[in-house]
N, C-alpha and C positions, 0 to 999 in steps of 0.2 A: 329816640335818643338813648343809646346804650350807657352814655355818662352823664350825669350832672354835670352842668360848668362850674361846681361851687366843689368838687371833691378833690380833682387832682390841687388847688390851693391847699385843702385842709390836710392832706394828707403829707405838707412840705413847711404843715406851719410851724414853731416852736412854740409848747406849753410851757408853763409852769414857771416863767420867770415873777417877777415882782411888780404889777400894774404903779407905772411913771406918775397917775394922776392920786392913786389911793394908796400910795406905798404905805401908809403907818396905819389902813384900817387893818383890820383880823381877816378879814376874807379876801385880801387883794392879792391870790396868786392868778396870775393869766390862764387859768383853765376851761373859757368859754368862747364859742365859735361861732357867728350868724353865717346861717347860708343866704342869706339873702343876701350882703354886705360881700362875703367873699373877701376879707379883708383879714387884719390882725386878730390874733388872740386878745381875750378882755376879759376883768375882773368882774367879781358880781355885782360893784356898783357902779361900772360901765354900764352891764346891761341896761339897769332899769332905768340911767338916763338918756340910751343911746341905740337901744334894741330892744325898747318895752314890747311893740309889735312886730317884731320879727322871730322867724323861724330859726330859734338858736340851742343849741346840744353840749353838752356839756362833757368836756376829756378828764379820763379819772386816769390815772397812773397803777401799773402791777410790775412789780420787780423793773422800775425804771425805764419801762414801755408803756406809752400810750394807748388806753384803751377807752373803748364808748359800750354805752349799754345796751343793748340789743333793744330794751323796751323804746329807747328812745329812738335811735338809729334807724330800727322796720319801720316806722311810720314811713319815710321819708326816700329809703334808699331798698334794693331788693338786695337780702343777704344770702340769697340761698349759694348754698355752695360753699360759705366760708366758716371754719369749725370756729365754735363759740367755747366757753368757760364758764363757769362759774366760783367766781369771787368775793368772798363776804357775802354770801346769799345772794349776787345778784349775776345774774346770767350775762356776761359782756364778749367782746370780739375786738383783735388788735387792731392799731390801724396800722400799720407797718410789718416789715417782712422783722425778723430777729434772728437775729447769728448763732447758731448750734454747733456740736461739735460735731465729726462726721457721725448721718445715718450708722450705727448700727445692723446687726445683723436680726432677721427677725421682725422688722418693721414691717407692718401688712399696711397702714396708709401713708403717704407721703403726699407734701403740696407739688402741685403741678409747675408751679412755678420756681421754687427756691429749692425744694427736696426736702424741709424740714418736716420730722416726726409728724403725726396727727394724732390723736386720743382716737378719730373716729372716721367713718367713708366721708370726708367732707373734701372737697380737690383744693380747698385754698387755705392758707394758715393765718389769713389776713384782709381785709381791705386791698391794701395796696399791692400783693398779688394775684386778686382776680382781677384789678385794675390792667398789669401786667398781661393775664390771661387771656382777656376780652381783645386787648390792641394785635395780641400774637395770634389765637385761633378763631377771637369771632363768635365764639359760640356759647357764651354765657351774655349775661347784662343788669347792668343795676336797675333798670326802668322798673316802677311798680307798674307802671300801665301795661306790660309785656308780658311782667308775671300772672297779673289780673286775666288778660285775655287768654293766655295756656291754659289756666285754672279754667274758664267758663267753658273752652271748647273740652275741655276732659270732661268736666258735667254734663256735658249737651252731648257727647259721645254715650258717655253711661248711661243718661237717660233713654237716648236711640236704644240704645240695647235692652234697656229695661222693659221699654214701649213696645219693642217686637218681640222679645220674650213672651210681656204678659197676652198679644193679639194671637202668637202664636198657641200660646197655653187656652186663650179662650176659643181659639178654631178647634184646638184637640178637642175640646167638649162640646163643642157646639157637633161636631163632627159625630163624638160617640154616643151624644144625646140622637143624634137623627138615628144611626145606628139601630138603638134602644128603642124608637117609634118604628121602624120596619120592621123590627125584627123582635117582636115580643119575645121574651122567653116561658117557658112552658109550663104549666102552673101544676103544682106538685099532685098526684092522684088521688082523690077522695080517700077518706080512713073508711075500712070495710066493718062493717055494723055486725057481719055475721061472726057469730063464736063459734068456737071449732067444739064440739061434741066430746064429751068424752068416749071412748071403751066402754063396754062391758067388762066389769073385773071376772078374770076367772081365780077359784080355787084351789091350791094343789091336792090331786089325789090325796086320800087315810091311806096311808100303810097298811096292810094287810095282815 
């Protein structure tokens, strides 16, 4: 399954109004989502009477776009390919495309989808255009179990390669050690005992 049935909902929901059942507590703006439910936005003390055990993410807002936090969001969904930020220290990704004014000249990354700028080689500027991406080419996917299995056949690749590397490394020496037993090499000449003699010193002739 290339999508969740719980993403295209979240990605059409409306945050941040004012929770109908908690309006006058301090924390009742609609900024939380169960994927389980699949349903409305809900305040923080929705949750805990009403998604104690559900699997639910919470939308923080930047510059009046919806955004989620990476740490929370990769559990759950596969982000690869969508360029991330970071915000008040924490590392997040939109869920929506946002309106730019036209690309510039000079831009080296662009989404595949909308054309808007990128910081970095990532193909999508959002959620909701690799959602775009996936329907139109096919060739990306939110599935972790998808990502999981690329990841283990690259390891089991590496490791193939690793495995004939080292068999082949230990036939070279298995090889040069046989080598080494046929083919002694030749053991350097005795040191000769005998001393060389001097001369007899001769004199020079007296002058006459």
């Amino acid at each position: 399954m290339a999508v969740p049935p719980w993403l295209e909902p979240l990605l059409t929901t409306p945050f941040f109004s004012t929770c109908s059942v908690h309006g006058d507590a301090a924390r009742s703006e609609c900024n939380m989502y169960c994927l389980d439910c699949s349903g409305d936005s809900f305040c923080f003390y929705c949750r805990s009477s009403r998604h104690k055990d559900h699997q639910v993410i919470q939308i923080r807002r930047s510059s009046y776009h919806d955004v989620v936090r990476v740490a929370e969001i990769q559990k759950v969904l596969d982000i690869s390919g969508v360029q991330t930020y970071v915000i008040n220290s924490a590392r997040v990704l939109f869920l929506n495309e946002r309106p730019q004014p036209k690309t510039g000249k000079g831009v080296s990354h662009i989404c595949e989808t909308c054309g808007r700028s990128l910081l970095d080689p990532f193909r999508f500027c959002s959620l909701g255009c690799k959602l775009v991406g996936i329907k139109r080419n096919g060739d990306a996917s939110f599935s972790l179990e998808a990502k999981n299995e690329m990841g283990m056949e690259r390891g089991e690749g590496i490791s193939r390669r690793v495995s004939s590397s080292s068999s082949s490394r230990e036939e070279d020496e298995l090889r040069e050690g046989s080598q080494q037993d046929i083919y002694p090499s030749t053991p350097p000449p005795p040191p000769s005992s005998a001393r060389r003699r001097k001369g007899i010193p001769h004199r020079a002739p007296f002058a006459s």
